[in-house]
C-alpha positions in Angstrom: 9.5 0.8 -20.0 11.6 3.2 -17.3 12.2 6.6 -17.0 14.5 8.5 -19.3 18.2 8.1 -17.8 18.1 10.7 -14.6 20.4 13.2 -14.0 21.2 14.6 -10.1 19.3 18.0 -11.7 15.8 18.0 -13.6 13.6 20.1 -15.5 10.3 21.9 -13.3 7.7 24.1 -14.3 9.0 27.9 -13.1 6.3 28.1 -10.6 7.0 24.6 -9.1 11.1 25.3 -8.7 10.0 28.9 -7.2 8.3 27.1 -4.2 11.1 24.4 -4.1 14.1 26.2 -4.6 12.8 28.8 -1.5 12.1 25.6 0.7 15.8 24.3 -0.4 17.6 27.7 -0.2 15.8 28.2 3.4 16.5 24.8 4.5 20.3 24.5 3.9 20.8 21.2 2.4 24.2 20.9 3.2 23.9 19.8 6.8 25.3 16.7 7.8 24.7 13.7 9.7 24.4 13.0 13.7 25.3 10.7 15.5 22.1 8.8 16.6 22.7 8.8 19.8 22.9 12.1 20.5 -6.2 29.9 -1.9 -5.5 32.8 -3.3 -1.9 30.5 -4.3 -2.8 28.1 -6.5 -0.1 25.1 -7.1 1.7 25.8 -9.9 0.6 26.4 -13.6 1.7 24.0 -16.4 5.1 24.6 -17.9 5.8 27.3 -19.9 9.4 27.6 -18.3 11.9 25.9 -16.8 15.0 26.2 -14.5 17.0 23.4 -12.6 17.0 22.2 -9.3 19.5 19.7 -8.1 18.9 18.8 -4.3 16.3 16.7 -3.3 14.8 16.6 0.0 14.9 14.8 2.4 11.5 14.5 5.0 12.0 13.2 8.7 8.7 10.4 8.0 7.5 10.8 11.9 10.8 11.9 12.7 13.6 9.9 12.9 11.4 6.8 14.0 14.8 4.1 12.9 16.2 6.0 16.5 13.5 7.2 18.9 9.6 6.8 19.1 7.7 7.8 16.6 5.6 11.2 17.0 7.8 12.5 20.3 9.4 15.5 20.4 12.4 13.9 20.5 11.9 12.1 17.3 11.6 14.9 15.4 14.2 17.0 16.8 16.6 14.4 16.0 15.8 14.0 12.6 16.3 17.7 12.0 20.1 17.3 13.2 20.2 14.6 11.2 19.7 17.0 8.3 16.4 16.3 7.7 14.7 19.4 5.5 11.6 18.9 6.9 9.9 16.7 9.7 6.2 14.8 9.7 3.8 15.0 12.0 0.9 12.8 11.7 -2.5 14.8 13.2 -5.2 14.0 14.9 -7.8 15.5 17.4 -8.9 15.6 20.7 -12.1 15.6 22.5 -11.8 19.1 23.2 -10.6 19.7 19.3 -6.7 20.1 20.0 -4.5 18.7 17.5 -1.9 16.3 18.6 0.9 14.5 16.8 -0.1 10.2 16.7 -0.1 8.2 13.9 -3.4 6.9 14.3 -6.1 8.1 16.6 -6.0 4.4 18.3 -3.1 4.8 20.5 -3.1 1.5 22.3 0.1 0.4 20.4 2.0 4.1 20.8 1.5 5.1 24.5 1.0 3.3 28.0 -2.7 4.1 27.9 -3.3 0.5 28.7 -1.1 0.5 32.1 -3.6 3.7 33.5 -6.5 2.0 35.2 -8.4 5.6 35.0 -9.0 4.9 31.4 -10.0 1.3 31.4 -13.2 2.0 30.6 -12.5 4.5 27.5 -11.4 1.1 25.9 -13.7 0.7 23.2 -14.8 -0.7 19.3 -15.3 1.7 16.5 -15.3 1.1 12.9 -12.2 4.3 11.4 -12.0 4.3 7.8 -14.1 1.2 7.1 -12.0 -0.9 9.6 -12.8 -2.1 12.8 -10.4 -1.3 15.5 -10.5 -2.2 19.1 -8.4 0.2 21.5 -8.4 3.8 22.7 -9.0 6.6 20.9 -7.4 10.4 20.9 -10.8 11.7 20.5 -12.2 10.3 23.6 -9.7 12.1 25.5 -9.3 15.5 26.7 -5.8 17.0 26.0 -5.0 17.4 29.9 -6.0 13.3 29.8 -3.4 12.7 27.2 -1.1 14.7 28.4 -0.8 12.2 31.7 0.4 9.6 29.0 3.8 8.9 27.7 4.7 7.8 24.8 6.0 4.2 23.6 7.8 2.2 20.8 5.3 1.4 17.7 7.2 -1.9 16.4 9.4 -2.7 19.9 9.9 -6.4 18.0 11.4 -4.4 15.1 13.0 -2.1 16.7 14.1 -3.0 20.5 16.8 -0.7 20.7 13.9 2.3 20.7 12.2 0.6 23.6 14.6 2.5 26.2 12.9 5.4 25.5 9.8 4.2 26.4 7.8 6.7 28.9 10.1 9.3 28.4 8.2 11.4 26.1 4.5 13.0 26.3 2.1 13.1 23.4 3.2 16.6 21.9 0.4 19.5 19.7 0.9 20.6 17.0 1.6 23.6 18.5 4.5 22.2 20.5 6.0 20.6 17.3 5.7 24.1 15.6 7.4 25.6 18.4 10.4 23.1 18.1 10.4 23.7 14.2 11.3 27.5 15.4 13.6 26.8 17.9 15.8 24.5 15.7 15.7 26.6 13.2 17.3 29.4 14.7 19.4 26.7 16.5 20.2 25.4 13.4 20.7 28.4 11.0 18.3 26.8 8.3 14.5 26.8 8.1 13.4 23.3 8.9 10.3 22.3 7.0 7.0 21.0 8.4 4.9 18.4 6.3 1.3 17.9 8.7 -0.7 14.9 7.4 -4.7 15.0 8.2 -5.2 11.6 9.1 -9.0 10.4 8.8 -10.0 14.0 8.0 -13.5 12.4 7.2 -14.1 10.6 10.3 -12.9 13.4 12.1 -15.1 16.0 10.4 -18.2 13.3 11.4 -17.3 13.8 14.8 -17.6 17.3 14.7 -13.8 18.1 15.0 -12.7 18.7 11.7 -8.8 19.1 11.4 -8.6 21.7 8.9 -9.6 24.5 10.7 -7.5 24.2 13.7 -4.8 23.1 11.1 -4.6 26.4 9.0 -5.5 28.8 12.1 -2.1 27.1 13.7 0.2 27.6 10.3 -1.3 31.6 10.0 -0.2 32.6 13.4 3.0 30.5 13.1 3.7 32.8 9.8 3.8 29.8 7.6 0.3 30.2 5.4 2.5 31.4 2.5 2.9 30.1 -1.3 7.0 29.4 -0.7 6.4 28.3 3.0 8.8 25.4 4.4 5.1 23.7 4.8 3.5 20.2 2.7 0.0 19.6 4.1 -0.5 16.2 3.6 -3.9 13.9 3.0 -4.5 10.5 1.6 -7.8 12.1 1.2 -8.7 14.9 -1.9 -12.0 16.2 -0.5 -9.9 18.1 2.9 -7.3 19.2 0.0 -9.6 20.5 -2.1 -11.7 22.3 0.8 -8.3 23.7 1.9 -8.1 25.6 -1.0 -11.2 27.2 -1.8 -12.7 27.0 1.5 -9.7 27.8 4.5 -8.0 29.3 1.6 -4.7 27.9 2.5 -1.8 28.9 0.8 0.9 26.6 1.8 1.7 23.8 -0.6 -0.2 20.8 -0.4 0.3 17.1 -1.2 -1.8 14.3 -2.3 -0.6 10.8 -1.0 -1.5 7.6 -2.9 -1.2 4.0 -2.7 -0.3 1.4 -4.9 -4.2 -0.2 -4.8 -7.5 1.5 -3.2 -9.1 4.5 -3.4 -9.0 7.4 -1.1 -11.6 6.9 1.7 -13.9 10.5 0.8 -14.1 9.4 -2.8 -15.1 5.7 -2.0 -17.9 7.4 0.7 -18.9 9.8 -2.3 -19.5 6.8 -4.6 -16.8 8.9 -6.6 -15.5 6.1 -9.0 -11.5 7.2 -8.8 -8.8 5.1 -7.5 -5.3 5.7 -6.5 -4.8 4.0 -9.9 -6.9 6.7 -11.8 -5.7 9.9 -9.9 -1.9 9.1 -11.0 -2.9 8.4 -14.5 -1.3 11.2 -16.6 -5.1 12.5 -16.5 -5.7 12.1 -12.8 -2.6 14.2 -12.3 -3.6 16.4 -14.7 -6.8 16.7 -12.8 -4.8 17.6 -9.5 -3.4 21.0 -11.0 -5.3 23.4 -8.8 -5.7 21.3 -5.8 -1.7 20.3 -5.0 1.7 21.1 -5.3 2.7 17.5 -4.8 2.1 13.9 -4.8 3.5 11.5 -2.1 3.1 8.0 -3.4 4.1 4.3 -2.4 7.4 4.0 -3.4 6.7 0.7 -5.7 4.7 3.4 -7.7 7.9 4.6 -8.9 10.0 1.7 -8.7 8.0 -1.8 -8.6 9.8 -4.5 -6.9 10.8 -7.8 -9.7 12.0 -11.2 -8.5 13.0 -9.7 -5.4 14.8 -6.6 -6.2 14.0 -3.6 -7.6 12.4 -3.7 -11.1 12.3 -0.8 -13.5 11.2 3.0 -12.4 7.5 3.8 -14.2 6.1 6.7 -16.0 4.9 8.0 -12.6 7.8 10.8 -12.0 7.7 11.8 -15.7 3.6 12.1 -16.0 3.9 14.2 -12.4 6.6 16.4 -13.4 4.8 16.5 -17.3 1.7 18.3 -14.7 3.9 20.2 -12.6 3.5 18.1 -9.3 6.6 17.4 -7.0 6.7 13.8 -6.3 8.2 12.7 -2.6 7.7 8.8 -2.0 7.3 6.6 1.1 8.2 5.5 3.4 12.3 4.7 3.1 13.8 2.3 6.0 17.3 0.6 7.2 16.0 -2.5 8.0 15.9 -6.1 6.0 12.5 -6.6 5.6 11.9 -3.3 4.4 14.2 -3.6 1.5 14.9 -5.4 -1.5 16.2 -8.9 -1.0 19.4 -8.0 -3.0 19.9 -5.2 -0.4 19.5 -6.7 2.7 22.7 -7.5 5.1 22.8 -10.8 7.1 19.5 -13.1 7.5 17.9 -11.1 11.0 14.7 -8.9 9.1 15.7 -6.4 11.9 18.9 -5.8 11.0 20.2 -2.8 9.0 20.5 -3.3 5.5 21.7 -1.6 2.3 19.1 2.0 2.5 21.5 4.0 0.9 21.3 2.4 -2.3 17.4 1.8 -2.5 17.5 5.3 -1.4 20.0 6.5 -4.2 18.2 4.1 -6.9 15.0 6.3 -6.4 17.0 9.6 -6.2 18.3 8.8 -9.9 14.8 7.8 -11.4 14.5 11.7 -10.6 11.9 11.7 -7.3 12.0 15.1 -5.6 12.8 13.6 -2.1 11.5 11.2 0.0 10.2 10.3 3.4 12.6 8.6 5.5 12.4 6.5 8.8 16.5 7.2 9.1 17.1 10.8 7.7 20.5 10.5 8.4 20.9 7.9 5.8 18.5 9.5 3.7 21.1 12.6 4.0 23.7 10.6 3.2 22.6 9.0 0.3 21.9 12.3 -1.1 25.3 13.5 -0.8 26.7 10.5 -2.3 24.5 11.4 -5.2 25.2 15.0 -6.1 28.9 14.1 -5.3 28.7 11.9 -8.2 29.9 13.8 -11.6 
């Protein structure tokens, strides 16, 4: 059984719409496309009020990844004149405990680190997460190492056209991707958004180099440690969220990502029983009030695929919104394989396919926004849907 029939505006708890409809009114949703070429704040109580919100968001997932390499200063920027409202960078550490923006601390696959004989022997075997990966490894490296690398395209087979922008771009901070989130927003006249994601925030802390700290020291002294800050932390993890709040005493909204089987990787360590499954039960999210703003799920959460196309939308948006949680699925992308059969264009997987409807399919089972690998579709889509009466 689906959702309730959508509408392009929805009913939110007061304290929920207060944070969103600063973050909307700061980020100016009415930009258009680009050409691609070119602690003491809690997350908001349960309802006792409500007012309406109609403009969803729309989150540059790495950037604008469909166009340049993922994680590069480039990326990012691009997706912010795309219209994204807010960018993603992915964070991980150092040797020397500096944050930088990679989607995994192996980095084999998304630099030349392979083609710099200096590093040969930092090649190496360790076991992230429960899973045994062979490369090399951000933490292993000095920042002034890293910096001598340059970045590269993740999925070249998927996405050759990137590949001419391979060893343009340098590994960039955090700190560099804040600075560019300034720039362009005075560039820009609109506050662009910035959702961090702690990747492996256990392993890391293990090592001695936990991520929160350097995270929430960085966000203060960029001004943006605020309960209606343009800011989602993100975690796939509740243990680094939860610390975040009573111990950093972070006051930027937070999100909880799940996935559509597992458990998140602290609570599996803790022999704490709860699942992905269990945590966006109505009680699990229940449970979250307190501890985040927001949920970022796997898109088939809220819409399953059936017999090849898109099935019904769950209870999942409903039971979130029912507990005051924004909910902002992943990860949107153009091409064929990524989409429903009945939306793909031509037989090539690699070629662009129908995103704007997936996109506005999800955007009328009510979600909040979504992450995007092509924001300026994602932009699109969203006009086409608040143009519609």
């Amino acid at each position: 059984m689906g959702n309730p029939k959508p509408t392009t505006a929805r009913l939110l708890p007061r304290a929920l719409l207060a944070w969103l409809c600063a973050a909307l009114v700061l980020t100016g949703c009415t930009a258009g496309t680009a050409d691609p070429g070119a602690a003491t704040a809690s997350p908001p109580p349960a309802a006792t009020a409500s007012r309406l919100v109609a403009t969803p968001l729309v989150i540059g997932h790495r950037g604008a990844p469909g166009y340049r390499p993922e994680h590069t200063l480039a990326s990012y920027e691009l997706a912010a004149r795309m219209g994204a409202d807010y960018i993603e960078p992915d964070l991980v550490s150092t040797r020397d405990h500096v944050l930088v923006a990679r989607h995994e601390n192996e980095i084999s696959g998304t630099t030349d680190v392979a083609h710099h004989p200096e590093f040969a022997s930092r090649r190496t075997t360790k076991v992230v997460d429960g899973v045994r990966e062979t490369g090399w490894f951000t933490e292993d490296f000095t920042l002034a190492e890293l910096e001598t690398l340059h970045a590269r395209e993740r999925i070249p087979a998927v996405r050759p056209q990137n590949t001419r922008f391979d060893d343009r771009y340098r590994v960039p901070t955090f700190a560099q991707v804040l600075a560019l989130r300034a720039r362009l927003s005075a560039e820009l006249h609109r506050t662009i958004g910035i959702a961090p994601e702690t990747k492996h925030p256990t392993y890391f802390r293990g090592l001695g180099l936990d991520l929160e700290t350097p995270l929430v020291a960085q966000l203060r002294a960029a001004g943006l440690d605020r309960p209606t800050a343009p800011v989602l932390v993100q975690s796939f993890e509740l243990t680094n969220l939860r610390q975040l709040r009573s111990r950093d005493h972070l006051k930027a909204p937070t999100l909880l990502l799940t996935a559509t089987g597992g458990a998140p990787w602290d609570l599996k360590v803790a022999g704490d029983p709860r699942t992905f499954a269990t945590l966006t039960s109505p009680a699990g999210l229940a449970s979250l009030k307190g501890v985040v703003n927001a949920i970022g799920p796997d898109k088939a959460q809220v819409i399953p695929r059936r017999d090849g196309g898109l099935g019904s939308p769950t209870h999942l948006v409903a039971d979130a919104h029912r507990a005051g949680l924004l909910v902002l699925p992943y990860t949107f992308r153009a091409e064929n394989q990524f989409l429903p059969a009945d939306l793909r264009r031509g037989s090539a997987p690699d070629a662009r396919g129908d995103e704007v409807s997936e996109d506005l399919a999800f955007l009328r089972a009510g979600v909040d926004g979504f992450f995007t690998d092509q924001a300026d579709i994602g932009v699109a889509a969203r006009r086409q849907l608040l143009a519609t009466p």
